[in-house]
Backbone as JSON Lines, residues from 0, in Angstrom:
{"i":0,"aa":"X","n":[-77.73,-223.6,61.95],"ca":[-77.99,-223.34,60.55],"c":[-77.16,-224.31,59.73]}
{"i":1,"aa":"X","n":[-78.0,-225.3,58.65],"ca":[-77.06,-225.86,58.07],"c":[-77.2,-225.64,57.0]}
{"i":2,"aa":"X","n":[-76.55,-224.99,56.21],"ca":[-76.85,-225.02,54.6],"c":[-76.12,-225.78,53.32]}
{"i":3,"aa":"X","n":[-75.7,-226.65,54.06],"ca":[-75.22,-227.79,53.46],"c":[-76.26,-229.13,53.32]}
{"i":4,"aa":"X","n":[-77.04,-228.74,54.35],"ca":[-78.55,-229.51,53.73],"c":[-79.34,-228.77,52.48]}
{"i":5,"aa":"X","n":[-79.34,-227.64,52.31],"ca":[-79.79,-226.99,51.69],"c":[-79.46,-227.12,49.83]}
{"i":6,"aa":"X","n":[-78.13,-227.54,49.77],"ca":[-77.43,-227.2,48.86],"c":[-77.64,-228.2,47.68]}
{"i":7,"aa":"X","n":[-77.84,-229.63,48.47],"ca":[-78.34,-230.99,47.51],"c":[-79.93,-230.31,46.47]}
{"i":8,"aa":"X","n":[-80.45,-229.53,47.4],"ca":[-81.86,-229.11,46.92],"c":[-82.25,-228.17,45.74]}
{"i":9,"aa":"X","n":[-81.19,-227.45,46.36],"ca":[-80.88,-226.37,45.25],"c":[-80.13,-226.58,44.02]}
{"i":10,"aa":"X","n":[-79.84,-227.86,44.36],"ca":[-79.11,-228.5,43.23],"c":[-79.85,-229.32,41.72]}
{"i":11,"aa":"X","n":[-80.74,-229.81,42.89],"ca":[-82.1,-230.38,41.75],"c":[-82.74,-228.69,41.24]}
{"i":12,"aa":"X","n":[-83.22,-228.21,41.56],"ca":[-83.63,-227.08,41.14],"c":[-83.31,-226.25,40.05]}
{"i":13,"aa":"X","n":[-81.51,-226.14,40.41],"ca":[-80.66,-225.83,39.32],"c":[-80.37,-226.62,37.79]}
{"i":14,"aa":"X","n":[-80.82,-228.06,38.15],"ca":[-80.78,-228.94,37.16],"c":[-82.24,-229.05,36.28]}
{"i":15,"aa":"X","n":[-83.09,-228.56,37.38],"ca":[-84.27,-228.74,37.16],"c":[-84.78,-227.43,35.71]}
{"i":16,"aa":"X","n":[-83.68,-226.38,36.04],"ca":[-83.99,-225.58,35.35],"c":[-82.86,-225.83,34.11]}
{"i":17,"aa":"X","n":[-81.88,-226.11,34.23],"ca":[-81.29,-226.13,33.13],"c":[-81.85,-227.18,32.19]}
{"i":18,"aa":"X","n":[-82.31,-228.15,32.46],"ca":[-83.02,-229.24,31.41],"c":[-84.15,-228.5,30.92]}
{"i":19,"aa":"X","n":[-85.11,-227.62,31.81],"ca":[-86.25,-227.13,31.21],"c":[-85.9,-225.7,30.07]}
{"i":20,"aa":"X","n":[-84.68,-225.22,29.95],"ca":[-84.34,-223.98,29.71],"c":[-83.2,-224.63,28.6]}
{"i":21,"aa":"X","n":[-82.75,-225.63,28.59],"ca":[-81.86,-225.94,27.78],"c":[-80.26,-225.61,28.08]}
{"i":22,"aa":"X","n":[-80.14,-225.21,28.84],"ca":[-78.75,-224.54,29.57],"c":[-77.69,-225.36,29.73]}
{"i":23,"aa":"X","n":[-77.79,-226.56,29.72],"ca":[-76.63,-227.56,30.32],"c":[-75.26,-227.37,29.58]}
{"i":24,"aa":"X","n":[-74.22,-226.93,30.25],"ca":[-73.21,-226.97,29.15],"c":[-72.74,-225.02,29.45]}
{"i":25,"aa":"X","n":[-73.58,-224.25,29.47],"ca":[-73.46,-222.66,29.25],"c":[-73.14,-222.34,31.22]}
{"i":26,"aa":"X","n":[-72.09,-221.54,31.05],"ca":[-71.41,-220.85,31.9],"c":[-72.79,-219.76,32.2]}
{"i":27,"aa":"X","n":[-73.02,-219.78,33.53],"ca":[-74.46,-219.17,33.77],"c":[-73.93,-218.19,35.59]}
{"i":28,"aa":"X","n":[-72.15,-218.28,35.93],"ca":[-72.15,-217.5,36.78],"c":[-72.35,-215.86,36.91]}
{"i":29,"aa":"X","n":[-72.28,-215.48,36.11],"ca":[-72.28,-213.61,35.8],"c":[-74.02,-213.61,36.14]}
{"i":30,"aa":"X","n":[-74.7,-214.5,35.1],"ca":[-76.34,-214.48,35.51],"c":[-76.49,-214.68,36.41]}
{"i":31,"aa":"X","n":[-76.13,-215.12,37.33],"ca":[-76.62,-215.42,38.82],"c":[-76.14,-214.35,39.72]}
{"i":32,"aa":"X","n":[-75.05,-214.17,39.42],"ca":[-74.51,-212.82,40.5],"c":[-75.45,-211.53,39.94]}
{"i":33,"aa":"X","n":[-75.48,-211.02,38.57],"ca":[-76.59,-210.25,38.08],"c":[-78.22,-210.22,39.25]}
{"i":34,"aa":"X","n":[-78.44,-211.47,39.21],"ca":[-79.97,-211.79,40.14],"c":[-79.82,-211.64,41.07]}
{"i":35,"aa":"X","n":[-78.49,-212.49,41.73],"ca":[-78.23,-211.66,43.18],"c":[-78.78,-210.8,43.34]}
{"i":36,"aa":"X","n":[-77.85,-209.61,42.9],"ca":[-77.82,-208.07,42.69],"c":[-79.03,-207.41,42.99]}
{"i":37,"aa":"X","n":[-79.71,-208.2,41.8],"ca":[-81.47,-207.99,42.09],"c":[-81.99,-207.92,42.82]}
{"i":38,"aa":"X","n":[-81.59,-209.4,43.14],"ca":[-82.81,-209.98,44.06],"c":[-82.61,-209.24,45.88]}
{"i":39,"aa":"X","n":[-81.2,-208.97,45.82],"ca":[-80.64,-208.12,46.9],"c":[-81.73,-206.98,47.46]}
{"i":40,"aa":"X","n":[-81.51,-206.14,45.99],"ca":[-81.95,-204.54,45.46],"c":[-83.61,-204.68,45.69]}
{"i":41,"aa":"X","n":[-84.48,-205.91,45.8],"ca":[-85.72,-206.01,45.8],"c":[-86.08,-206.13,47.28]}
{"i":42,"aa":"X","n":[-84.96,-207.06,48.15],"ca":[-85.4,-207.4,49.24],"c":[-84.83,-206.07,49.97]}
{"i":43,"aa":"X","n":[-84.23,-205.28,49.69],"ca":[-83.97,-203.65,50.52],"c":[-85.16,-202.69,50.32]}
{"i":44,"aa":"X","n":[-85.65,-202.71,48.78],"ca":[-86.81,-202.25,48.47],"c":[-88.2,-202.35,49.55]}
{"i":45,"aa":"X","n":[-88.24,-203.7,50.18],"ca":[-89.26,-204.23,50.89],"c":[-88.99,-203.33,52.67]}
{"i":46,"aa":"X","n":[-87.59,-202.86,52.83],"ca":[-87.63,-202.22,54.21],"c":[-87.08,-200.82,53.78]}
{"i":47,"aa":"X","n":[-88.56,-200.12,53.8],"ca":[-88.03,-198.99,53.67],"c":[-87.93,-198.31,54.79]}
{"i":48,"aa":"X","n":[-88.14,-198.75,55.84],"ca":[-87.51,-197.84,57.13],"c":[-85.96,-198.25,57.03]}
{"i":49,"aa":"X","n":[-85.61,-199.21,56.64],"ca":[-84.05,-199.16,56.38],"c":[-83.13,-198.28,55.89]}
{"i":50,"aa":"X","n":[-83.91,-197.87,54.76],"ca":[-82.68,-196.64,53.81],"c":[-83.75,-195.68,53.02]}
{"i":51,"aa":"X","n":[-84.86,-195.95,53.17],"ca":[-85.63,-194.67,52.46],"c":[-86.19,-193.94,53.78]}
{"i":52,"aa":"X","n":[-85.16,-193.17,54.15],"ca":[-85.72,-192.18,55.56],"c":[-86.39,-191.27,55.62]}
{"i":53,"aa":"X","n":[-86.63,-191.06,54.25],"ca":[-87.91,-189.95,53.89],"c":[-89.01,-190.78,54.1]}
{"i":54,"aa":"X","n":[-89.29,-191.76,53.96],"ca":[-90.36,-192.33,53.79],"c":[-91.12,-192.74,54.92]}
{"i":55,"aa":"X","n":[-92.29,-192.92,54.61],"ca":[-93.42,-193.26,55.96],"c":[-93.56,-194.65,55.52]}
{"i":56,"aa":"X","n":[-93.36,-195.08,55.06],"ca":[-93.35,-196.42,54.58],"c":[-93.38,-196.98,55.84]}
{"i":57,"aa":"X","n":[-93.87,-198.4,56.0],"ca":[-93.15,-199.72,57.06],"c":[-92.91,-201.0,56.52]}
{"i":58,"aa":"X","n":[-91.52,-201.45,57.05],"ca":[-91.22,-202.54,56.35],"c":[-91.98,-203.96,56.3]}
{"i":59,"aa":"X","n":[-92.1,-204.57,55.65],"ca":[-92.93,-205.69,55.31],"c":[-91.99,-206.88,55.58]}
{"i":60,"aa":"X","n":[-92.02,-207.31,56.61],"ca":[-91.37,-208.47,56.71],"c":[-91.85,-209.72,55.96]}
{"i":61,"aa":"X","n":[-92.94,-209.95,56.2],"ca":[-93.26,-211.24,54.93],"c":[-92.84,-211.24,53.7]}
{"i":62,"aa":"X","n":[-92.96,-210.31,52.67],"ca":[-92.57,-210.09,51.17],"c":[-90.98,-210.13,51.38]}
{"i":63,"aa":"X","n":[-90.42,-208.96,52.75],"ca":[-88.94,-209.42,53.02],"c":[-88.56,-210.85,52.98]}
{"i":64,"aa":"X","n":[-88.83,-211.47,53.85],"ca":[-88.52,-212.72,53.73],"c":[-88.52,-213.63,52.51]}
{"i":65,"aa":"X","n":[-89.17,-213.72,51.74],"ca":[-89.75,-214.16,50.61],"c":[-88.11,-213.66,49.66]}
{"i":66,"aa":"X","n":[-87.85,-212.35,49.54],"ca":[-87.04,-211.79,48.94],"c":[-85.66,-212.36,49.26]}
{"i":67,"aa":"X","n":[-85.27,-212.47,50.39],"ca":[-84.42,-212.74,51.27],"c":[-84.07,-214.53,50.93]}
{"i":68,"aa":"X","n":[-85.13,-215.34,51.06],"ca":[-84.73,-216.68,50.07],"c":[-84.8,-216.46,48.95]}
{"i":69,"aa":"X","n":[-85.32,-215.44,48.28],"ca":[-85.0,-215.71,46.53],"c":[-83.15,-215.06,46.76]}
{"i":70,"aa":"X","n":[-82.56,-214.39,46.99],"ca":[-81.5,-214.32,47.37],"c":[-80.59,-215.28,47.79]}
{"i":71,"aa":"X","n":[-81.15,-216.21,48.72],"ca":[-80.43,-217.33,48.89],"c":[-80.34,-218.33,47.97]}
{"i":72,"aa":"X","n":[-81.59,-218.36,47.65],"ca":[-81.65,-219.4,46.33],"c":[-80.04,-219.26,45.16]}
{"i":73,"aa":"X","n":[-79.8,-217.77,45.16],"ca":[-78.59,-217.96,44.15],"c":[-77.73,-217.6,44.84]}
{"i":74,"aa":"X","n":[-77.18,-217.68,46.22],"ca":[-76.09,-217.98,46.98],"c":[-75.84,-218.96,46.61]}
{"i":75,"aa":"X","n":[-76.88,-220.13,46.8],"ca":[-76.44,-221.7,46.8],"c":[-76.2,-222.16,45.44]}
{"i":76,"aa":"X","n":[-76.75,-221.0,44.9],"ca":[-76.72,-221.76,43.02],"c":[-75.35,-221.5,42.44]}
{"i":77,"aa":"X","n":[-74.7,-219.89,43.31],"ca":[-73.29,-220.07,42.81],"c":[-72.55,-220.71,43.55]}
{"i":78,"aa":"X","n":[-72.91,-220.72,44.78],"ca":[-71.99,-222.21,45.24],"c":[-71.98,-223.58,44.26]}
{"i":79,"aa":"X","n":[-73.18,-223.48,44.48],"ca":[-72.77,-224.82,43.34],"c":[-72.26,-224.78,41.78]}
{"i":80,"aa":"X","n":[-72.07,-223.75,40.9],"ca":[-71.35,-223.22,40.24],"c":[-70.03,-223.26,40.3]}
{"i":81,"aa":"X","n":[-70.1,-223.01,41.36],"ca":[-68.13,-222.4,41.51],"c":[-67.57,-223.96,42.38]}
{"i":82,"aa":"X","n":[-68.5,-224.75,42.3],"ca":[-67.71,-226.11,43.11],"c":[-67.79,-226.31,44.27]}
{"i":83,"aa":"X","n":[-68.71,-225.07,45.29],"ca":[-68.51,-224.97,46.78],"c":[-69.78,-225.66,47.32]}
{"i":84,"aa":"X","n":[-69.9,-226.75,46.71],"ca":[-71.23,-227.59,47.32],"c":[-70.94,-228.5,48.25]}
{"i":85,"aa":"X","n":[-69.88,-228.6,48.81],"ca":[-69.3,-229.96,50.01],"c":[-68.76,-228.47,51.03]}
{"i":86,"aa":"X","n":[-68.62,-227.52,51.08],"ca":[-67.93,-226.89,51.8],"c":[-68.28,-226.73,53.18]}
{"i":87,"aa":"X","n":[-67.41,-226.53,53.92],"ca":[-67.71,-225.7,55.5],"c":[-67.94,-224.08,55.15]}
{"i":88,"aa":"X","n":[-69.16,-223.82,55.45],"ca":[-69.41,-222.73,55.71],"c":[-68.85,-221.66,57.28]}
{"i":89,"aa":"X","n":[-67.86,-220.93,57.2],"ca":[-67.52,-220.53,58.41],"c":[-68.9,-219.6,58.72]}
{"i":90,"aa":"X","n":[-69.74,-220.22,59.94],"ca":[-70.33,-218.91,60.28],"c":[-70.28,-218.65,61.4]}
{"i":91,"aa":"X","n":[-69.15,-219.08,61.83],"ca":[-68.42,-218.48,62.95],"c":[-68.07,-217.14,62.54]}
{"i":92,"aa":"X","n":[-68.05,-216.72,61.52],"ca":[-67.51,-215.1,61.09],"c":[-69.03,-214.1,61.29]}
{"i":93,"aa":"X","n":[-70.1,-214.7,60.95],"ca":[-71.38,-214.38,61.67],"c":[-70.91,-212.57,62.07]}
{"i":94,"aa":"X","n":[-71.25,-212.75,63.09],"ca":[-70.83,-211.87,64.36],"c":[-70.1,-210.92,64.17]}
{"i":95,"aa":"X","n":[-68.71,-211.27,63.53],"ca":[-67.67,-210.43,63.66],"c":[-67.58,-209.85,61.8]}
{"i":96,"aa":"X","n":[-68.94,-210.24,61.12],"ca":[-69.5,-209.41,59.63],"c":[-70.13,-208.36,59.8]}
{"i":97,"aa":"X","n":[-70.98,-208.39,60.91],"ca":[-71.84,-207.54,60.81],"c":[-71.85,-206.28,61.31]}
{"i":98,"aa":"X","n":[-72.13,-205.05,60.22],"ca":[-72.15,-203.88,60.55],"c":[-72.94,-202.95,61.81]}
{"i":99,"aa":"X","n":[-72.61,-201.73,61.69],"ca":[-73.12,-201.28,62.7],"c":[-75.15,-200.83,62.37]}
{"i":100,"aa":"X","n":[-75.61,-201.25,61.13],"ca":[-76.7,-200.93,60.57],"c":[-77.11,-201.85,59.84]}
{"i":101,"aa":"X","n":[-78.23,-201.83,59.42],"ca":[-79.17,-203.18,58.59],"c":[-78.31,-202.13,56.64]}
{"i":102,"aa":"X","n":[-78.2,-201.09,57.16],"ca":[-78.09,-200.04,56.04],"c":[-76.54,-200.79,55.24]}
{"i":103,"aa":"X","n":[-75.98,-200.43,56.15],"ca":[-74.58,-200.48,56.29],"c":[-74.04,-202.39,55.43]}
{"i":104,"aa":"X","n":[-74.77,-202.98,56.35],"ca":[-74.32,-204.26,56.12],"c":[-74.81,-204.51,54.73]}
{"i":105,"aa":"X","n":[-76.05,-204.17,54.45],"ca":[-76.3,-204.09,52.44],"c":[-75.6,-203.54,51.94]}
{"i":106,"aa":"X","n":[-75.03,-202.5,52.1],"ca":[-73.4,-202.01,51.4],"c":[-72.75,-202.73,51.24]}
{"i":107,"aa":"X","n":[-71.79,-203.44,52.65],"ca":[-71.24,-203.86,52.71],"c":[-71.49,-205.16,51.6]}
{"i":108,"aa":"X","n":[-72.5,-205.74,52.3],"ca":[-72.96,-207.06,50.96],"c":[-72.88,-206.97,49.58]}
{"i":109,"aa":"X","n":[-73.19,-205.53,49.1],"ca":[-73.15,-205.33,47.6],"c":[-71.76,-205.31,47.11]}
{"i":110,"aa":"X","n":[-71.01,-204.59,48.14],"ca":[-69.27,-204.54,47.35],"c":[-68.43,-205.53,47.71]}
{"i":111,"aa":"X","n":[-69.15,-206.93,48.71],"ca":[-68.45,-208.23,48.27],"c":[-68.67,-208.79,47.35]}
{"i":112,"aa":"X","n":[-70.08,-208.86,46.97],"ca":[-70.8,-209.43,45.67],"c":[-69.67,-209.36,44.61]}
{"i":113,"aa":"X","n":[-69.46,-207.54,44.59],"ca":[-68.92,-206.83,43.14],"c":[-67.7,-207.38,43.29]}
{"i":114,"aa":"X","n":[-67.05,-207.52,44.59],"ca":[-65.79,-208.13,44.6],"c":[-65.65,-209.85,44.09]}
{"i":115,"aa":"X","n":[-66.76,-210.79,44.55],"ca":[-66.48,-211.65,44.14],"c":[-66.59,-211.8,42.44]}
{"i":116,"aa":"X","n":[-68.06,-210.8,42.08],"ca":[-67.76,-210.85,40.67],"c":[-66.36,-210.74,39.88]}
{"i":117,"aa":"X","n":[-65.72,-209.52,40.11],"ca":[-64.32,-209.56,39.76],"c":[-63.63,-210.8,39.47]}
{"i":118,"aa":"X","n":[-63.45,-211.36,41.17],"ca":[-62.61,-212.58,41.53],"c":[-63.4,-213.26,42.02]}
{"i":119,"aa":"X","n":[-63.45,-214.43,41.44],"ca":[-64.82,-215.43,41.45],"c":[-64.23,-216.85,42.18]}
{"i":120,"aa":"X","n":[-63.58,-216.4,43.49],"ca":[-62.48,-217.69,43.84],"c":[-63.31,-217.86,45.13]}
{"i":121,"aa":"X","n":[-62.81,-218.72,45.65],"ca":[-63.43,-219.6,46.56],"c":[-63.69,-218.68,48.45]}
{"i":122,"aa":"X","n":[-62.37,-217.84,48.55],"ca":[-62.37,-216.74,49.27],"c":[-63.42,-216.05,49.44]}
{"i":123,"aa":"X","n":[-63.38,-215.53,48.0],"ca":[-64.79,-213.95,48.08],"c":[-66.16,-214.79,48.57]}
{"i":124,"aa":"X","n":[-66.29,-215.84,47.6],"ca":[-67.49,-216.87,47.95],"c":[-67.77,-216.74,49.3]}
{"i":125,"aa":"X","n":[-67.03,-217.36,50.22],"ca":[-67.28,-217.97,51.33],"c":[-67.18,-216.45,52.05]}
{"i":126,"aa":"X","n":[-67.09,-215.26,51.82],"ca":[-67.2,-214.14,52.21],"c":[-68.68,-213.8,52.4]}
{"i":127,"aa":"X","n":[-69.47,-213.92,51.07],"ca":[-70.82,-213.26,50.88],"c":[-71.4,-214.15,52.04]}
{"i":128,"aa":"X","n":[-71.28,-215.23,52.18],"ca":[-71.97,-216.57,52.62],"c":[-72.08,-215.6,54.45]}
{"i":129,"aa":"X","n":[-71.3,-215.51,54.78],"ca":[-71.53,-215.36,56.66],"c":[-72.11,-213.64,56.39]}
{"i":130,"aa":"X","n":[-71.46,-212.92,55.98],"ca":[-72.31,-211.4,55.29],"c":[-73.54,-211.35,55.09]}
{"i":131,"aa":"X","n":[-74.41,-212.63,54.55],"ca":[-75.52,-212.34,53.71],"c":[-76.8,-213.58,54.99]}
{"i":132,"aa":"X","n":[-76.19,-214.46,55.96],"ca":[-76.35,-214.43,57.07],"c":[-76.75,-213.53,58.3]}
{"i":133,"aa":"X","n":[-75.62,-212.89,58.22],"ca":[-75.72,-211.79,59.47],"c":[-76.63,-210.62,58.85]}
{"i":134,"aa":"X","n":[-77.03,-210.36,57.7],"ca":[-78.32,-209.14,57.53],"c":[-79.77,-210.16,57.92]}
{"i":135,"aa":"X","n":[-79.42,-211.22,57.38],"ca":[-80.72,-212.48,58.03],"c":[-81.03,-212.2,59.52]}
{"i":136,"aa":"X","n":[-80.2,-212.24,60.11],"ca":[-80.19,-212.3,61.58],"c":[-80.69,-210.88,61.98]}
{"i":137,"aa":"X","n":[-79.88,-209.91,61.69],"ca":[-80.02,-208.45,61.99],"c":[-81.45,-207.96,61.31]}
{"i":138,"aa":"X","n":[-82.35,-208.59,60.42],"ca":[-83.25,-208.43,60.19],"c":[-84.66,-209.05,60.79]}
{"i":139,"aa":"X","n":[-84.03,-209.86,61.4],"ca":[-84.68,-210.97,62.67],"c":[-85.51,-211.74,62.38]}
{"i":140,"aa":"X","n":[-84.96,-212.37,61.38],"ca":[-85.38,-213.83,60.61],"c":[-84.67,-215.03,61.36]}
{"i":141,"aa":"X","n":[-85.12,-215.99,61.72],"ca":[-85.12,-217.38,62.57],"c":[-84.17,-218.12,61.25]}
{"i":142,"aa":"X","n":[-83.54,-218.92,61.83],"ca":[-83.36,-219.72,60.2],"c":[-84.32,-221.13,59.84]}
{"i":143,"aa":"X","n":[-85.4,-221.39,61.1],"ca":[-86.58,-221.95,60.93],"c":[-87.61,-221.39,59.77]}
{"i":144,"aa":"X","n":[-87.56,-219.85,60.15],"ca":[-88.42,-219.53,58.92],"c":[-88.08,-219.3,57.65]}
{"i":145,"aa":"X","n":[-86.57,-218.79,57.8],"ca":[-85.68,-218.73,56.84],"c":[-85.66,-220.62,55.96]}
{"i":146,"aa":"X","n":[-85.25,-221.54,56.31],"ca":[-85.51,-222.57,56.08],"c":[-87.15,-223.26,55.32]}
{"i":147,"aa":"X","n":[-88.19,-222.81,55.84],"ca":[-89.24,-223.19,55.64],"c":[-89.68,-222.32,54.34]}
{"i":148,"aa":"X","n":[-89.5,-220.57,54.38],"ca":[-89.55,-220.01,53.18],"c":[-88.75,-220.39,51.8]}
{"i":149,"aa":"X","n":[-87.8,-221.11,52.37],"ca":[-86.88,-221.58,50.99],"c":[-87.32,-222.97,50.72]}
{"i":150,"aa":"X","n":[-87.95,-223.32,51.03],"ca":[-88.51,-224.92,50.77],"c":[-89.74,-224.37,50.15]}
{"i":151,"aa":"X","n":[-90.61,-223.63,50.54],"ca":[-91.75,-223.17,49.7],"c":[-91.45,-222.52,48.62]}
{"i":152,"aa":"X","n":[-90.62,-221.74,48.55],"ca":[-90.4,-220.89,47.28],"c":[-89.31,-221.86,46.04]}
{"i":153,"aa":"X","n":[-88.55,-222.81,46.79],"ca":[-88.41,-223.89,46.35],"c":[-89.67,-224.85,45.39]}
{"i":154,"aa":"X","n":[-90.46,-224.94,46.14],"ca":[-91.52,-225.96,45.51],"c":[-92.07,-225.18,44.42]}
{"i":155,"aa":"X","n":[-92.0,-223.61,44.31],"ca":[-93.16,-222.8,43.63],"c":[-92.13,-222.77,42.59]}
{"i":156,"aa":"X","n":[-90.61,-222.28,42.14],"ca":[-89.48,-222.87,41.57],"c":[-89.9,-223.85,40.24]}
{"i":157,"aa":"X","n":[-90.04,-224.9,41.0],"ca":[-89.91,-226.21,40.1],"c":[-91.39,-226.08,39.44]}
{"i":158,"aa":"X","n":[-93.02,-226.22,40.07],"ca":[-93.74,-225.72,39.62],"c":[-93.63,-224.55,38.02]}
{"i":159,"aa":"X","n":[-92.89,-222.92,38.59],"ca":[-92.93,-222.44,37.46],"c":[-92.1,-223.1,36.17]}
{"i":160,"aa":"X","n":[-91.41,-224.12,36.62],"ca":[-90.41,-224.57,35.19],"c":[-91.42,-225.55,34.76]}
{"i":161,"aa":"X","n":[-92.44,-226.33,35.59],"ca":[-93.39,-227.4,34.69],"c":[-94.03,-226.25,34.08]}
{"i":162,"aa":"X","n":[-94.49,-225.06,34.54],"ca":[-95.21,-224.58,33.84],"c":[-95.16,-223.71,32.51]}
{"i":163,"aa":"X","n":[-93.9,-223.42,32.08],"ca":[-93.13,-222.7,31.63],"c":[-92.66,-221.33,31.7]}
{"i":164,"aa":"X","n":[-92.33,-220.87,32.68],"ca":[-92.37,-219.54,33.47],"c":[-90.85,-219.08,32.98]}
């Protein structure tokens, strides 16, 4: 997994939107951790055999996935925010993040988030980063497809800013 290829991309994207939106210049990290949040809260929405145990529901892995790079999309956007666009990603921590539940580890993910919101330092960062990995994995996403969904939802991205979305 390299997401340091990833990060140049997300970078045009991010630029791509601030020229179309007028933004250049405006402190835009709180908005992004906000979408996180969201975009988190949407892609849990999509497995409801995960945490809605009442439910007969079955989880939708495609729309998951989909959710799951819009999520990444503003991993990388506050990386690049906060300066962490050259970094080593430890995901050697992988493994030794992940909870005993798909349940569990979205917890867990939400109260690093809240933590990095707090403290917005380079630490908490590189925290969410192997955390928000290991529910990828534990959800049994490839990072081939993981990769390929963020390049498409990427392209659809820049699209909605020509279009004015």
């Amino acid at each position: 997994m390299n997401l340091n290829k990833l990060m140049p991309i997300q970078k045009r994207l991010d630029d791509h939107i601030k020229d179309e939106q007028n933004l250049h210049g405006q402190d835009l990290l709180d908005d992004k951790i906000l979408s996180l949040q969201v975009e988190l809260g949407e892609l849990a929405n999509e497995l409801p055999e995960v945490f809605k145990f009442w439910s007969h529901k079955k989880n939708n892995y495609e729309r998951a996935l989909k959710e799951y790079v819009d999520c990444l999309h503003f991993i990388l956007s506050i990386g690049l925010e906060r300066g962490n666009d050259n970094k080593n990603f430890n995901l050697c921590a992988v493994e030794g993040l992940k909870r005993n539940s798909i349940t569990a580890q979205f917890n867990y993910l939400f109260d690093k988030i809240g933590d990095f919101s707090s403290i917005t330092n380079h630490n908490n960062y590189m925290y969410i980063v192997p955390l928000f990995i290991g529910l990828g994995e534990m959800l049994g996403f490839t990072w081939e497809q993981i990769e390929q969904a963020y390049l498409n939802k990427n392209k659809v991205n820049h699209e909605r800013q020509e279009n004015g979305y």
